[in-house]
N, C-alpha and C positions, 0 to 999 in steps of 0.2 A: 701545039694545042691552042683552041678556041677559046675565047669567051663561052661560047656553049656547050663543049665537049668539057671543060672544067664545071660550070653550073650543074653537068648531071653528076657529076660525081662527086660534088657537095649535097646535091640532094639527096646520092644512095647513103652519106656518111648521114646524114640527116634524121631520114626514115630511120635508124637506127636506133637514137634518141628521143626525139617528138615523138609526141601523139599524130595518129593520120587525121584528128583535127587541124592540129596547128602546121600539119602539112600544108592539108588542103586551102587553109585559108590565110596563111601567110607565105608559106617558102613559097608553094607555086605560081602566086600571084607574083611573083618577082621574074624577074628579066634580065638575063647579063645582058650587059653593054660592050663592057670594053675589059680585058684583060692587058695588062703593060706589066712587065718584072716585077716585084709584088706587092701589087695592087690591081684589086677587080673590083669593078661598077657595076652596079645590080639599080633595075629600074622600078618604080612602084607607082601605082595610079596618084596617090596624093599626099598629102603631111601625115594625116593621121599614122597609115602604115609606114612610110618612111621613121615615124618617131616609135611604133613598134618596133620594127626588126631592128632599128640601132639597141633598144633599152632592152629586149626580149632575145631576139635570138642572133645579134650582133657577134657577142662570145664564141656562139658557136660554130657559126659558120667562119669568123677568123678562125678557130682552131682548126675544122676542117680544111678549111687552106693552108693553112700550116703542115700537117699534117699532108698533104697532098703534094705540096714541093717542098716537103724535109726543108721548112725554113720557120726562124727563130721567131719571125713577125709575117706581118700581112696587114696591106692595108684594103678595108671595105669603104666604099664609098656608094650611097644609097641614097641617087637622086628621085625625083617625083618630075612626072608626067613634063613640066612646066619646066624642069632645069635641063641644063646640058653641062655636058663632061667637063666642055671651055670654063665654065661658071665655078667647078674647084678648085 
C-alpha cells in the first residue's frame, strides 16, 4: 500500500467523525507524502494549518492509523510547503 491508498482510507475513518466542515477545510487540504513502517507524512500549504492538524486533529488520524495497521502507535509527521521529509 501507498502513501495515498492509506490517506483515503484515513479520510473515509475521518468522515465518520468530523464535520464535512472540518473535512473540507483541513483533512482535504492535506497531502500524503511518504508512508515508511509506521510513520506517514502528510503535507499542508503553511505553519498555520500545519499547527492545526498536529493540535486539532492529530489524535485522530494517529488513531485512524492505528486502527488501520492493528498497531499500538503510529507516527504523523505534518510538514508545510517549505519543509522536506530530509529535514525530520
Amino acid at each position: 500500500m501507498n502513501a495515498d491508498s492509506i490517506w483515503s482510507m484515513v479520510k473515509e475513518q475521518l468522515n465518520k467523525q468530523l464535520t464535512p466542515v472540518a473535512m473540507e477545510t483541513w483533512i482535504e487540504a492535506c497531502e500524503p507524502v511518504d508512508l515508511e513502517g509506521d510513520r506517514m507524512v502528510i503535507r499542508v500549504r503553511d505553519e498555520f494549518r500545519k499547527k492545526i492538524i498536529h493540535e486539532r486533529f492529530g489524535p485522530v488520524i494517529t488513531q485512524a492509523l492505528c486502527e488501520i495497521f492493528s498497531a499500538p502507535s503510529f507516527d504523523l509527521i505534518v510538514l508545510t510547503d517549505e519543509e522536506t521529509v530530509d529535514s525530520v
